[in-house]
PyMOL Python script that loads the backbone (N, CA, C, O; Angstrom):
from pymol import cmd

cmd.read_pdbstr("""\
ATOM      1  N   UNK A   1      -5.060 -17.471  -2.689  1.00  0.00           N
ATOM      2  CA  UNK A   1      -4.058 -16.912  -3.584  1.00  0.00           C
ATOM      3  C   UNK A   1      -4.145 -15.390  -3.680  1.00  0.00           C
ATOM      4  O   UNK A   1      -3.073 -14.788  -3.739  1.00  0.00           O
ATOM      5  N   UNK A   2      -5.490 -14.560  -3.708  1.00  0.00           N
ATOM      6  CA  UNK A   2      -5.135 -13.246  -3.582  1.00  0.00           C
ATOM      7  C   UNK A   2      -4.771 -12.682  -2.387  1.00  0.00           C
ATOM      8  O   UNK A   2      -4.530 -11.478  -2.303  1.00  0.00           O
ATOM      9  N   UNK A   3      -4.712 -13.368  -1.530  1.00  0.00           N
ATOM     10  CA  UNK A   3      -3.476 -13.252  -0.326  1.00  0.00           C
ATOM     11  C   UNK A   3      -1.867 -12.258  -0.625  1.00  0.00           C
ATOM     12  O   UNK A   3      -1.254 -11.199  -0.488  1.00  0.00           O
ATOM     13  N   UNK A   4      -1.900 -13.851  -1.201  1.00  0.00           N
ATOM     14  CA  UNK A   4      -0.175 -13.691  -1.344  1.00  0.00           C
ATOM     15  C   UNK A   4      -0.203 -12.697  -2.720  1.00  0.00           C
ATOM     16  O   UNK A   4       0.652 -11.813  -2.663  1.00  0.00           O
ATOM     17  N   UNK A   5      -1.036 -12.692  -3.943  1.00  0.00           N
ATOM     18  CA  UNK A   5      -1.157 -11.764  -4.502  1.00  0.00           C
ATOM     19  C   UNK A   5      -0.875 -10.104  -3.801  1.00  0.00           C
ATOM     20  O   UNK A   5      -0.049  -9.276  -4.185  1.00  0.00           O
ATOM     21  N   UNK A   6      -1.816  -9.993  -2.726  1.00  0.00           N
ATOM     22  CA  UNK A   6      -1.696  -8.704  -2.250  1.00  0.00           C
ATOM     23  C   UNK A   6      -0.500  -8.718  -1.526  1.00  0.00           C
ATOM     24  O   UNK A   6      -0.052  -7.571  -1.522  1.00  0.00           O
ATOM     25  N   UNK A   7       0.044  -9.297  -1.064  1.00  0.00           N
ATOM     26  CA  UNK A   7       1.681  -9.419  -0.169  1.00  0.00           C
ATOM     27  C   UNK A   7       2.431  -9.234  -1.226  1.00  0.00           C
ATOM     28  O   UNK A   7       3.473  -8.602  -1.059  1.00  0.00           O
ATOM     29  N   UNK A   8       2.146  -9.659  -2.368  1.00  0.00           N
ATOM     30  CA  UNK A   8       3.465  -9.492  -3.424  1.00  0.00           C
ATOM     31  C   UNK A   8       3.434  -7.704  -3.529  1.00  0.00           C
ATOM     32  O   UNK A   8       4.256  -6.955  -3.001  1.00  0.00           O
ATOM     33  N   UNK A   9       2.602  -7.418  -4.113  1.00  0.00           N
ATOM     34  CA  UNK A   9       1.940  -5.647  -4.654  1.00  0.00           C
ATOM     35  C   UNK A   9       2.575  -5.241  -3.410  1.00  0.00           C
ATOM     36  O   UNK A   9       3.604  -4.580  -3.549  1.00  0.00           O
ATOM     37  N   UNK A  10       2.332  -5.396  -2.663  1.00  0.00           N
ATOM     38  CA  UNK A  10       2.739  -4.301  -1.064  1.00  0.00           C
ATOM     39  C   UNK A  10       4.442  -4.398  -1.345  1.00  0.00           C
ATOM     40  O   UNK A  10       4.985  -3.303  -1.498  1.00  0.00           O
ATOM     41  N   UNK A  11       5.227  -5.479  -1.415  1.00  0.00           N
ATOM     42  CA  UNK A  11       6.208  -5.733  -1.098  1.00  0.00           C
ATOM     43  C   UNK A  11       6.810  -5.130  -2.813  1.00  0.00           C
ATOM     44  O   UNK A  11       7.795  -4.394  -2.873  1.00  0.00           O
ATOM     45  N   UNK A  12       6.427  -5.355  -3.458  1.00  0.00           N
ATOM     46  CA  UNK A  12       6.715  -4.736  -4.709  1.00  0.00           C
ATOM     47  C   UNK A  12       6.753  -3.069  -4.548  1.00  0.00           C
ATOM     48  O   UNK A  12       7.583  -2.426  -5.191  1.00  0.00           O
ATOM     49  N   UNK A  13       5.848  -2.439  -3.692  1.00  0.00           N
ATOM     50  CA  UNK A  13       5.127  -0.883  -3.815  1.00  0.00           C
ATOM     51  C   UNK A  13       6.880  -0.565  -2.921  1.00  0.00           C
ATOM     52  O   UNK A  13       7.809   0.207  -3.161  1.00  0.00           O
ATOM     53  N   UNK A  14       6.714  -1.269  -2.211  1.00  0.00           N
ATOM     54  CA  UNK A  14       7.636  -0.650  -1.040  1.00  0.00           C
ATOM     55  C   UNK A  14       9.341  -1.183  -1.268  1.00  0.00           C
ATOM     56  O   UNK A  14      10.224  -0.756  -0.524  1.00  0.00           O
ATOM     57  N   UNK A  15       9.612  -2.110  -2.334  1.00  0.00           N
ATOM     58  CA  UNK A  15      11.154  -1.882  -2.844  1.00  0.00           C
ATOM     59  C   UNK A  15      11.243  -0.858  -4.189  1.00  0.00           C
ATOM     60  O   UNK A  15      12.281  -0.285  -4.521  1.00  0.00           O
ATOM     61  N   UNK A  16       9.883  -0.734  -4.934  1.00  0.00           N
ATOM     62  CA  UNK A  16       9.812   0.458  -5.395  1.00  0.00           C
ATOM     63  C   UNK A  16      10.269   1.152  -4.744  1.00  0.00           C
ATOM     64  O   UNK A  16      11.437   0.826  -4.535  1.00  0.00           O
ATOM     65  N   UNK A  17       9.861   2.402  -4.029  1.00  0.00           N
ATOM     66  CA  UNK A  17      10.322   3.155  -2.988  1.00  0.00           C
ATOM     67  C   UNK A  17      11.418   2.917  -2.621  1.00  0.00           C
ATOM     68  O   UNK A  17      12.018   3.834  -3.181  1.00  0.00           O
ATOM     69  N   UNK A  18      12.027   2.466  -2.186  1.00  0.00           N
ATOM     70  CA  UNK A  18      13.640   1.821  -1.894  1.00  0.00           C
ATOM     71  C   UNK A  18      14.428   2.145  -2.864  1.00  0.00           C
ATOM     72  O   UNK A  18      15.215   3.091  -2.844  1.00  0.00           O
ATOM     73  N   UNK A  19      14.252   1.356  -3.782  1.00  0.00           N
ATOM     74  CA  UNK A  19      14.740   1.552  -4.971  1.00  0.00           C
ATOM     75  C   UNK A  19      15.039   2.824  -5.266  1.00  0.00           C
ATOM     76  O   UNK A  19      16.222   3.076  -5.034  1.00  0.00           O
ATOM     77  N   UNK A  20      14.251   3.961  -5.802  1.00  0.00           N
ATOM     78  CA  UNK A  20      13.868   5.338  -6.089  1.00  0.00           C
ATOM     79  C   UNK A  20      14.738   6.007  -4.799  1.00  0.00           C
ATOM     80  O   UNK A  20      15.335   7.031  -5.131  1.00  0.00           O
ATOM     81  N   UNK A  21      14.907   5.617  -3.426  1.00  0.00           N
ATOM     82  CA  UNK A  21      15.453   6.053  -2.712  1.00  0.00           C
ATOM     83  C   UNK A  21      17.079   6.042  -3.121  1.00  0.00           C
ATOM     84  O   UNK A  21      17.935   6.904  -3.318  1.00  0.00           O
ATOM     85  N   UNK A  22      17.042   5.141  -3.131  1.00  0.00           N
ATOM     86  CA  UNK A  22      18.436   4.994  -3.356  1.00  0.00           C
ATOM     87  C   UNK A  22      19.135   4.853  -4.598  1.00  0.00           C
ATOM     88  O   UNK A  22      20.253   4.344  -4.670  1.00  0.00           O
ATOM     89  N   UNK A  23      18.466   5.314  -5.618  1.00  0.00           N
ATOM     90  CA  UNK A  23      18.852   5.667  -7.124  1.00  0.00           C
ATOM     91  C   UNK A  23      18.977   7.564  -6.832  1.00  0.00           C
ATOM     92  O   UNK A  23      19.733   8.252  -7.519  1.00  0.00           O
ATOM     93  N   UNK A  24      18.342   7.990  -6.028  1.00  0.00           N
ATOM     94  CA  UNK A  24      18.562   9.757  -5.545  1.00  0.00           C
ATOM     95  C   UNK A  24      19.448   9.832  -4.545  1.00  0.00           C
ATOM     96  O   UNK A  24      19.677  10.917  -4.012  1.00  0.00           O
ATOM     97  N   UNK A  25      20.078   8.671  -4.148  1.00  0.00           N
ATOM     98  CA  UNK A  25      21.121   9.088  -2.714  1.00  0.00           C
ATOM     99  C   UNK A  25      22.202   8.823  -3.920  1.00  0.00           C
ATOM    100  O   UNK A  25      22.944   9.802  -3.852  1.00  0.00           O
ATOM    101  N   UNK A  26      22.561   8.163  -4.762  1.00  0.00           N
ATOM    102  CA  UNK A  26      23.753   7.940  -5.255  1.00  0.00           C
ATOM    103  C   UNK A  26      24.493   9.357  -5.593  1.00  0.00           C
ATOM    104  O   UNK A  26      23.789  10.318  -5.902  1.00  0.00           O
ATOM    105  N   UNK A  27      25.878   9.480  -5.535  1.00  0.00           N
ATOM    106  CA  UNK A  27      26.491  11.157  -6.098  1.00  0.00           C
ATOM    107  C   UNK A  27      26.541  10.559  -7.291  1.00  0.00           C
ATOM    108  O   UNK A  27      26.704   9.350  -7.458  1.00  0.00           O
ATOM    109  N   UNK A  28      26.358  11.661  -8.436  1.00  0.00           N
ATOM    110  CA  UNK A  28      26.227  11.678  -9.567  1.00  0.00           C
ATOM    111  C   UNK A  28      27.386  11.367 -10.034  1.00  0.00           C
ATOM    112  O   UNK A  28      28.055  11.491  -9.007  1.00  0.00           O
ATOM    113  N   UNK A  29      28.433  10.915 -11.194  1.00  0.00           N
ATOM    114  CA  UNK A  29      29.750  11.092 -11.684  1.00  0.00           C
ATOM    115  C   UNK A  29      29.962  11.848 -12.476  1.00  0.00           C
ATOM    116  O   UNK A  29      30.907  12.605 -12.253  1.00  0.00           O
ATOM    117  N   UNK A  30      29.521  11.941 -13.223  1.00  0.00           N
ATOM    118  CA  UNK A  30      29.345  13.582 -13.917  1.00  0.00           C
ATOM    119  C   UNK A  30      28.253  13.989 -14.405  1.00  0.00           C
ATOM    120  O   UNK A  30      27.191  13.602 -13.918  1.00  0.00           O
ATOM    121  N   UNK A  31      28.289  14.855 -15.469  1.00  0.00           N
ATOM    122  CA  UNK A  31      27.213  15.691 -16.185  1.00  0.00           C
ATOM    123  C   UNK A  31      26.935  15.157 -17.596  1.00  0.00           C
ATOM    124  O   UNK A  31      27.369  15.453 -18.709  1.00  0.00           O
ATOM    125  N   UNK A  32      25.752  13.957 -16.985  1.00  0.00           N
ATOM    126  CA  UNK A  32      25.353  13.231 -18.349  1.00  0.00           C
ATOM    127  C   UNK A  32      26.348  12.554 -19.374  1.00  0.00           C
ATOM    128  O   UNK A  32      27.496  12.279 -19.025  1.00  0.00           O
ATOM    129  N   UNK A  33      25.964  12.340 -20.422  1.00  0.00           N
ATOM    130  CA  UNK A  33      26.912  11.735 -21.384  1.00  0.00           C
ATOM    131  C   UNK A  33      27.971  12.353 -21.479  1.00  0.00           C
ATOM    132  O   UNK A  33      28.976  11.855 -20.971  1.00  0.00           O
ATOM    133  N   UNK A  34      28.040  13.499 -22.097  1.00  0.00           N
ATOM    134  CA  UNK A  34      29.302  14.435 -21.762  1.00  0.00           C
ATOM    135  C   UNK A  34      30.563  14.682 -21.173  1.00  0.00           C
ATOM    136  O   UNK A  34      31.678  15.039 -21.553  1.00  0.00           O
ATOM    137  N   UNK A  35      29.873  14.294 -19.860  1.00  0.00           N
ATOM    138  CA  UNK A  35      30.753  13.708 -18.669  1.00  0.00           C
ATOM    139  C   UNK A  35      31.615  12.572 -18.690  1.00  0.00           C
ATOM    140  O   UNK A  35      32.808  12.540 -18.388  1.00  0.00           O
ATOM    141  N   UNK A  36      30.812  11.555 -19.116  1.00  0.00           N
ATOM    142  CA  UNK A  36      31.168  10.126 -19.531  1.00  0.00           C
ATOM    143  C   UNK A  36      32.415   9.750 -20.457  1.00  0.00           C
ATOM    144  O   UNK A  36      33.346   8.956 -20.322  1.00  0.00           O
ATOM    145  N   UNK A  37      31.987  10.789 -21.603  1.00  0.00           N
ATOM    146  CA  UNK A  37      32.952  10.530 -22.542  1.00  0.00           C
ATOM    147  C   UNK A  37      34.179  11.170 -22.116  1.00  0.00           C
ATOM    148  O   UNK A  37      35.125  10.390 -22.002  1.00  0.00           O
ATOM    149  N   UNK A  38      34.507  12.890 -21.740  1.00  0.00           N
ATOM    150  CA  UNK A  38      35.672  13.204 -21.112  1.00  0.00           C
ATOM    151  C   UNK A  38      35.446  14.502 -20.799  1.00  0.00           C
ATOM    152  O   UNK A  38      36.337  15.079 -20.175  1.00  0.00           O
ATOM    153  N   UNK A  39      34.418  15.124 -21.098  1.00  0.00           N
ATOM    154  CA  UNK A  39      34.040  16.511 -20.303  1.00  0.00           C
ATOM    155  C   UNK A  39      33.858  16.558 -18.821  1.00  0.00           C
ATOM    156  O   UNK A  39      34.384  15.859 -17.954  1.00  0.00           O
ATOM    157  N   UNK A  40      33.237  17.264 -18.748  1.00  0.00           N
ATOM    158  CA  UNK A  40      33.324  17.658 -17.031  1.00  0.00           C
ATOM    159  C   UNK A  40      34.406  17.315 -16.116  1.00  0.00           C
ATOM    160  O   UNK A  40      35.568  17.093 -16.456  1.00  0.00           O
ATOM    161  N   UNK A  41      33.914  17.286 -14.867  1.00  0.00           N
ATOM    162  CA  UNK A  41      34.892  16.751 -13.829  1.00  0.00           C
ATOM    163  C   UNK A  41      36.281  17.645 -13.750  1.00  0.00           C
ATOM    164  O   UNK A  41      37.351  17.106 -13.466  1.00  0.00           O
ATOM    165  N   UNK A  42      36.170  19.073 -14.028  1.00  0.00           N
ATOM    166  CA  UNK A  42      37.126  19.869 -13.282  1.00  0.00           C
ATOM    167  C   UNK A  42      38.171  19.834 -14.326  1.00  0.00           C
ATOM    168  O   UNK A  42      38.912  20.814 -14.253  1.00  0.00           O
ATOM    169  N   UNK A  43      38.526  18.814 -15.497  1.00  0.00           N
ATOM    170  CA  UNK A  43      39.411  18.356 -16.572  1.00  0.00           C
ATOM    171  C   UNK A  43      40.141  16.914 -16.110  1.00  0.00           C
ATOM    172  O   UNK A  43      41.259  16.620 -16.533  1.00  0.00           O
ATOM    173  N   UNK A  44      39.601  16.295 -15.456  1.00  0.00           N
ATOM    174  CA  UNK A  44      40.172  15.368 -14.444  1.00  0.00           C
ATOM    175  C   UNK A  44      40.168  13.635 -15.249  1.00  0.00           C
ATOM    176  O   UNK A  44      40.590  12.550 -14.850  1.00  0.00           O
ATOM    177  N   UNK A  45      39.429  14.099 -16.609  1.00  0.00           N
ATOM    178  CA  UNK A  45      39.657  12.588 -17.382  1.00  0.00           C
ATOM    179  C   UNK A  45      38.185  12.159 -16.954  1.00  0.00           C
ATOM    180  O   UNK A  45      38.095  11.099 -16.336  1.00  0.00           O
ATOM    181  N   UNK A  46      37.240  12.740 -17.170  1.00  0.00           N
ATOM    182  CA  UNK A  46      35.556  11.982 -17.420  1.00  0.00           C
ATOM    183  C   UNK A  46      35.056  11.623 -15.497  1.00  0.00           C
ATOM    184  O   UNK A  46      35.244  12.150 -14.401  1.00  0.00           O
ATOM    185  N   UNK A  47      34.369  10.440 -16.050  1.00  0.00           N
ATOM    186  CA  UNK A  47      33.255  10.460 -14.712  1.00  0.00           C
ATOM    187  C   UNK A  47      33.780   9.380 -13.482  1.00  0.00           C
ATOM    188  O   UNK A  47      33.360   9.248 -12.333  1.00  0.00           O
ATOM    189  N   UNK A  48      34.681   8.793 -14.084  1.00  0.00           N
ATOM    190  CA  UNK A  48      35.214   7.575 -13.775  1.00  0.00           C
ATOM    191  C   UNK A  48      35.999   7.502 -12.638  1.00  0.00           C
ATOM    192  O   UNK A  48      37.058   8.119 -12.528  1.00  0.00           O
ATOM    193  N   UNK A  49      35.510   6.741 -11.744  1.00  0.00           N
ATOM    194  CA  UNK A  49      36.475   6.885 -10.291  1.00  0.00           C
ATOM    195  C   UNK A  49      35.985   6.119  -9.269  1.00  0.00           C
ATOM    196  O   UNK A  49      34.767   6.294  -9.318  1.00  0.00           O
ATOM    197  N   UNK A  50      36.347   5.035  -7.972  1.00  0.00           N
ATOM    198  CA  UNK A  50      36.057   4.061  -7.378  1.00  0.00           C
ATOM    199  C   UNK A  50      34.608   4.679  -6.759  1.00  0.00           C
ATOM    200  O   UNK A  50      34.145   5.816  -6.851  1.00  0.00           O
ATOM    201  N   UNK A  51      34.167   3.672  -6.202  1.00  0.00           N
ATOM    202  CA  UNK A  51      33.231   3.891  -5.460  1.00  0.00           C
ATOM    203  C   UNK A  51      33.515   3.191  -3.716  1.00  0.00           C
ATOM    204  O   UNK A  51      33.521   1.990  -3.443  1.00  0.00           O
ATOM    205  N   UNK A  52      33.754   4.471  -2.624  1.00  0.00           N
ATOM    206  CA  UNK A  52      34.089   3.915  -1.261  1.00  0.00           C
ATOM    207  C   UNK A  52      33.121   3.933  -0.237  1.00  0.00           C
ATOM    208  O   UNK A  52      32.076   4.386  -0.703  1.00  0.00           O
ATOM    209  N   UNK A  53      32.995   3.602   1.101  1.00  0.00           N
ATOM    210  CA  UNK A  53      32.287   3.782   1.958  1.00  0.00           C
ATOM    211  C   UNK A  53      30.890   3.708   1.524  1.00  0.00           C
ATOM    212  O   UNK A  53      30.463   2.776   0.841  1.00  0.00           O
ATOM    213  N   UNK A  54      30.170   4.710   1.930  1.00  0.00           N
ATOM    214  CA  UNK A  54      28.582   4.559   2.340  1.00  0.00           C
ATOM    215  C   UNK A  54      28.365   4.630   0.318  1.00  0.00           C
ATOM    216  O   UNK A  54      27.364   4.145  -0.208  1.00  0.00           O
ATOM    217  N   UNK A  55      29.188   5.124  -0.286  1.00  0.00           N
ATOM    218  CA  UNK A  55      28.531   5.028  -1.797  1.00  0.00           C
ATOM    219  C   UNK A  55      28.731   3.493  -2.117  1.00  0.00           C
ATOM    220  O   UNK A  55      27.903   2.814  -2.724  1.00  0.00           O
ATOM    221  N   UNK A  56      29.826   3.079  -1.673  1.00  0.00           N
ATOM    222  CA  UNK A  56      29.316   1.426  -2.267  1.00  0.00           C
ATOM    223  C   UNK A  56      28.282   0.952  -1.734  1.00  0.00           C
ATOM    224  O   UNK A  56      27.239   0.743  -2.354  1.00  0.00           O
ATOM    225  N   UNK A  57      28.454   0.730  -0.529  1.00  0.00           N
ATOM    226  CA  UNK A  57      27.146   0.473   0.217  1.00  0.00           C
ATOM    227  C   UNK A  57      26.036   0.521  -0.633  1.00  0.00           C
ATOM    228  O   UNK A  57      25.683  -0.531  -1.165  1.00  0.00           O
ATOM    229  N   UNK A  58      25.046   2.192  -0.991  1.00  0.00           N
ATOM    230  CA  UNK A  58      24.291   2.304  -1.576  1.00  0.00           C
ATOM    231  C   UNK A  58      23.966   1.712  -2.894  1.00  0.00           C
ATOM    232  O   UNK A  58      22.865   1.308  -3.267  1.00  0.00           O
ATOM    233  N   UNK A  59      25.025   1.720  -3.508  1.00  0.00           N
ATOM    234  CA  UNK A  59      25.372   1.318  -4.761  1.00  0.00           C
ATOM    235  C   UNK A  59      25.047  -0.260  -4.786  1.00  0.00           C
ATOM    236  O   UNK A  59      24.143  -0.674  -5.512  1.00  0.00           O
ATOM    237  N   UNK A  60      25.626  -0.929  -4.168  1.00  0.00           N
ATOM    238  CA  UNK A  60      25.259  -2.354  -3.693  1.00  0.00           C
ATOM    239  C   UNK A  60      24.431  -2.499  -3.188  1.00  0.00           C
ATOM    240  O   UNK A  60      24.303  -3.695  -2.927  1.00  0.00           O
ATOM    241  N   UNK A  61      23.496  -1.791  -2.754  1.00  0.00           N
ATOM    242  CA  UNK A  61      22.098  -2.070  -2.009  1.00  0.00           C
ATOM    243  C   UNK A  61      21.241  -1.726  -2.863  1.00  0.00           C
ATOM    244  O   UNK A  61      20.096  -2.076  -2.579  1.00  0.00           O
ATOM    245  N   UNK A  62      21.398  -1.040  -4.025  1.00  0.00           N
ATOM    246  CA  UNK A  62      20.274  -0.793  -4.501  1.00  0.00           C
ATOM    247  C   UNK A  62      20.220  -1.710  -6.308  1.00  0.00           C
ATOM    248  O   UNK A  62      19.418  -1.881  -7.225  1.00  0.00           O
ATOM    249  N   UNK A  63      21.267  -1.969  -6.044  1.00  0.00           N
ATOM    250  CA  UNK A  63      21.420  -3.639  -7.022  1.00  0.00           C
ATOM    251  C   UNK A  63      20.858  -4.474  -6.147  1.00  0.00           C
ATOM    252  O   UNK A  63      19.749  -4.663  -6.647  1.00  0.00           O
ATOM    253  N   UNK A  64      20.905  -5.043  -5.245  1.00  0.00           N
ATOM    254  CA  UNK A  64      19.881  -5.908  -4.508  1.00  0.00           C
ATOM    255  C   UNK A  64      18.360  -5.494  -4.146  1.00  0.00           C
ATOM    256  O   UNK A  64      17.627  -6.196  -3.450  1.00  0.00           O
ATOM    257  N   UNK A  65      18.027  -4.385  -4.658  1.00  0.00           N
ATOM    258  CA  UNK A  65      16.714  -4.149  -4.455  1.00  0.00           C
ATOM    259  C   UNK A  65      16.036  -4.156  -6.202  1.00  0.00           C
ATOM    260  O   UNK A  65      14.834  -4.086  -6.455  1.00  0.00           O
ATOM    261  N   UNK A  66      17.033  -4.249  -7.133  1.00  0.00           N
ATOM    262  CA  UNK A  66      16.611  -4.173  -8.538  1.00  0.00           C
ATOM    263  C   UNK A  66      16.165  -6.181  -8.173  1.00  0.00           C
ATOM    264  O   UNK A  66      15.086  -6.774  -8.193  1.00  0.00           O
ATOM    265  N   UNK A  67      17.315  -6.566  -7.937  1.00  0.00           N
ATOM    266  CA  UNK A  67      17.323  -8.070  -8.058  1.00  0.00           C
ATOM    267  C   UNK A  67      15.988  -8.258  -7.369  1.00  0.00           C
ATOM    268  O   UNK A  67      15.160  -8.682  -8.175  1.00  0.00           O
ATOM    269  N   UNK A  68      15.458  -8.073  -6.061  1.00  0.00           N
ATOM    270  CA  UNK A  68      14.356  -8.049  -5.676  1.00  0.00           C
ATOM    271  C   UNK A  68      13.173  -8.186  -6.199  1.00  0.00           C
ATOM    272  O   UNK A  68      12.401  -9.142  -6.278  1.00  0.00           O
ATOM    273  N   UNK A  69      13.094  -6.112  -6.863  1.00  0.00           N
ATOM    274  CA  UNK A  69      11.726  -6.308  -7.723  1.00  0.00           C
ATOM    275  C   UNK A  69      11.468  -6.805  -8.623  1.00  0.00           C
ATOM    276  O   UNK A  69      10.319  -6.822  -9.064  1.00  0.00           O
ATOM    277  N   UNK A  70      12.733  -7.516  -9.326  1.00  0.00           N
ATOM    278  CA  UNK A  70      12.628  -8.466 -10.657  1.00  0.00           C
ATOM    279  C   UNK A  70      12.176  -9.961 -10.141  1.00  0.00           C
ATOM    280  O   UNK A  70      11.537 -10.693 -10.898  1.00  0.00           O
ATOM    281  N   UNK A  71      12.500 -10.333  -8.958  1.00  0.00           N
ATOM    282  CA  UNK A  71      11.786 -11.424  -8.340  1.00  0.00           C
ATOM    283  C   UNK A  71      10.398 -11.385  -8.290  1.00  0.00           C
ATOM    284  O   UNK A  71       9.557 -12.033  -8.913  1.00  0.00           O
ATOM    285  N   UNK A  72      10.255 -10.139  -7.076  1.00  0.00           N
ATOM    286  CA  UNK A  72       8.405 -10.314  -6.946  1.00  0.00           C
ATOM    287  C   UNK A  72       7.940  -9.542  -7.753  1.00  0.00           C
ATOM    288  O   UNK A  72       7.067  -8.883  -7.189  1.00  0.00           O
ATOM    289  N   UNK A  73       8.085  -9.180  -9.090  1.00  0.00           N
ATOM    290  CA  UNK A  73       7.396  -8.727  -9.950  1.00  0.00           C
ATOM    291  C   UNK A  73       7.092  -9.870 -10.520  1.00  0.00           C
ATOM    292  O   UNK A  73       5.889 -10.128 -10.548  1.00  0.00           O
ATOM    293  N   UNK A  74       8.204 -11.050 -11.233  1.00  0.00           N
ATOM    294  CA  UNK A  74       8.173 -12.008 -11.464  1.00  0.00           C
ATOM    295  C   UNK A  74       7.283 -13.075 -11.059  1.00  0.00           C
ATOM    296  O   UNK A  74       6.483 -13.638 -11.807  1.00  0.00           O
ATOM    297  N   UNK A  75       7.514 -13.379  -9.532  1.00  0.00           N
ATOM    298  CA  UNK A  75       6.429 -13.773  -8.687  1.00  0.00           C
ATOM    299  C   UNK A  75       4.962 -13.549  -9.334  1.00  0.00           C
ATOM    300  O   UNK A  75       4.314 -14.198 -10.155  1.00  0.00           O
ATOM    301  N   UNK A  76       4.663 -12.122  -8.474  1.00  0.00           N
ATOM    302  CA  UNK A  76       3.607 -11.698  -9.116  1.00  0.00           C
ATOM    303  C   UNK A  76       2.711 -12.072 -10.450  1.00  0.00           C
ATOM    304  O   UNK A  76       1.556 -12.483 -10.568  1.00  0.00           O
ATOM    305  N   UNK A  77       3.752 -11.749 -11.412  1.00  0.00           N
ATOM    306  CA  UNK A  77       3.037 -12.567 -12.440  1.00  0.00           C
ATOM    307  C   UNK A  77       2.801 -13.974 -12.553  1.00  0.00           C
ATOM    308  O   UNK A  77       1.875 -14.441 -13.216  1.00  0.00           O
ATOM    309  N   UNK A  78       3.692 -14.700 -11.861  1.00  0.00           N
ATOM    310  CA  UNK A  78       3.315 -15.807 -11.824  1.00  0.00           C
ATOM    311  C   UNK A  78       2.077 -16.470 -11.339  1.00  0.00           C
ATOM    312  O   UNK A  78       1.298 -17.315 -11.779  1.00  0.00           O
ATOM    313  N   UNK A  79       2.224 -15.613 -10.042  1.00  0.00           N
ATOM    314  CA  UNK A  79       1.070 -16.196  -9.248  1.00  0.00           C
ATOM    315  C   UNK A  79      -0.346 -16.015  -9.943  1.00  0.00           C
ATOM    316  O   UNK A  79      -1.281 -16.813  -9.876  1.00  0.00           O
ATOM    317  N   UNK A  80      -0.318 -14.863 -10.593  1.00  0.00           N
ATOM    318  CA  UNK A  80      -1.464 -13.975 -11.104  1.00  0.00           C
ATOM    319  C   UNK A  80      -2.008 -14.917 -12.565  1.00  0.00           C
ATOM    320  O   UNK A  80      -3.197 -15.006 -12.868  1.00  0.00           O
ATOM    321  N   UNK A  81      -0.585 -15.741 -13.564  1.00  0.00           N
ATOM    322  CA  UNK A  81      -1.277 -15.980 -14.828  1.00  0.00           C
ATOM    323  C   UNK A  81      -2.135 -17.513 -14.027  1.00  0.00           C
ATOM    324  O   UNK A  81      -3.248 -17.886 -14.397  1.00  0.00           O
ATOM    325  N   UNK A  82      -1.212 -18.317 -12.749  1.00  0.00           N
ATOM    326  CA  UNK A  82      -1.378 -19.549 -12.476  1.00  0.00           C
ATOM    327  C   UNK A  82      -2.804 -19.869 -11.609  1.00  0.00           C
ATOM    328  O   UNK A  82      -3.163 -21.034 -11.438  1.00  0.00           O
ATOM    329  N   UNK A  83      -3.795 -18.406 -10.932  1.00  0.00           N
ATOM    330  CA  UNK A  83      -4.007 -18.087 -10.213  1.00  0.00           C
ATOM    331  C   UNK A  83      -5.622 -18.042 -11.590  1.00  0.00           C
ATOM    332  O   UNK A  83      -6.659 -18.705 -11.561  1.00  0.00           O
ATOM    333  N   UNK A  84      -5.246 -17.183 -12.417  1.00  0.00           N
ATOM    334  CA  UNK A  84      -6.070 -17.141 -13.829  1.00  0.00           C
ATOM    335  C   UNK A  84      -6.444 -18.790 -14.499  1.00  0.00           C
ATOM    336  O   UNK A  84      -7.461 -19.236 -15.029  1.00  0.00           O
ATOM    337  N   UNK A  85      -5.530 -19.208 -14.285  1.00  0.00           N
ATOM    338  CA  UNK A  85      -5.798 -20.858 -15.169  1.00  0.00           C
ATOM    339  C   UNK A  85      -6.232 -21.672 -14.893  1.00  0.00           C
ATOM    340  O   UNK A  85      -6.704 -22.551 -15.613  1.00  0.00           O
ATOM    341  N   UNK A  86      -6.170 -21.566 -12.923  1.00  0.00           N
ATOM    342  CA  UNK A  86      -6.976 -22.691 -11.990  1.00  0.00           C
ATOM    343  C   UNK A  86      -8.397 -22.332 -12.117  1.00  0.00           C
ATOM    344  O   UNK A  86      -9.229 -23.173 -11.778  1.00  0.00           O
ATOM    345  N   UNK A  87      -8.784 -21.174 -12.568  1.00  0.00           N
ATOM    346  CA  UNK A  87     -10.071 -21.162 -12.124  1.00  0.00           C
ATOM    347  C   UNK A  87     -11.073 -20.912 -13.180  1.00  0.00           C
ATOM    348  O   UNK A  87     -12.275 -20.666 -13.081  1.00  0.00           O
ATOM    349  N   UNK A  88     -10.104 -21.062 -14.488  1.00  0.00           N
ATOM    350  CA  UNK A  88     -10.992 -21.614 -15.174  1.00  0.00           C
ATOM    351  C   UNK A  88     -11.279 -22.766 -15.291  1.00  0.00           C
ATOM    352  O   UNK A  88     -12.204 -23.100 -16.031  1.00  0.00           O
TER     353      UNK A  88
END
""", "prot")
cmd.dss("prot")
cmd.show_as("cartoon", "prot")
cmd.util.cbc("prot")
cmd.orient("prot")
């Protein structure tokens, strides 16, 4: 079991990273809350506007890497409390 323990951590370390990657590739929509509500953006009506090409992409890929680390984090603990109980 601390096998797959350590396969989880690695695989966890490294959609971390992913993740973080691609939470810094996204273009911003505006300037913080501010933005949101109806500032910024040139006067153009707030932050709000489709998302095409390589930004969906990203955008959608890095929702599947949240879904991920919520798995093998999940995992992880699992393995780790079930892993604790056998051996006592």
């Amino acid at each position: 079991m601390d096998r797959v323990r350590n396969v989880l951590v690695v695989v966890e370390v490294v959609i971390a990273v992913l993740l973080m990657a691609g939470v810094l590739m996204q273009t911003p929509k505006a300037t913080g809350l501010g933005g949101t509500i109806g500032g910024g953006d040139g006067g153009l009506g707030g932050g709000y506007r489709t998302r095409r090409g390589l930004e969906r992409q990203i955008y959608w890929t890095t929702w599947v890497l949240v879904a991920g680390f919520l798995v093998a984090s999940v995992a992880n603990i699992w393995i780790s409390t079930h892993t604790a109980a056998a051996t006592r």
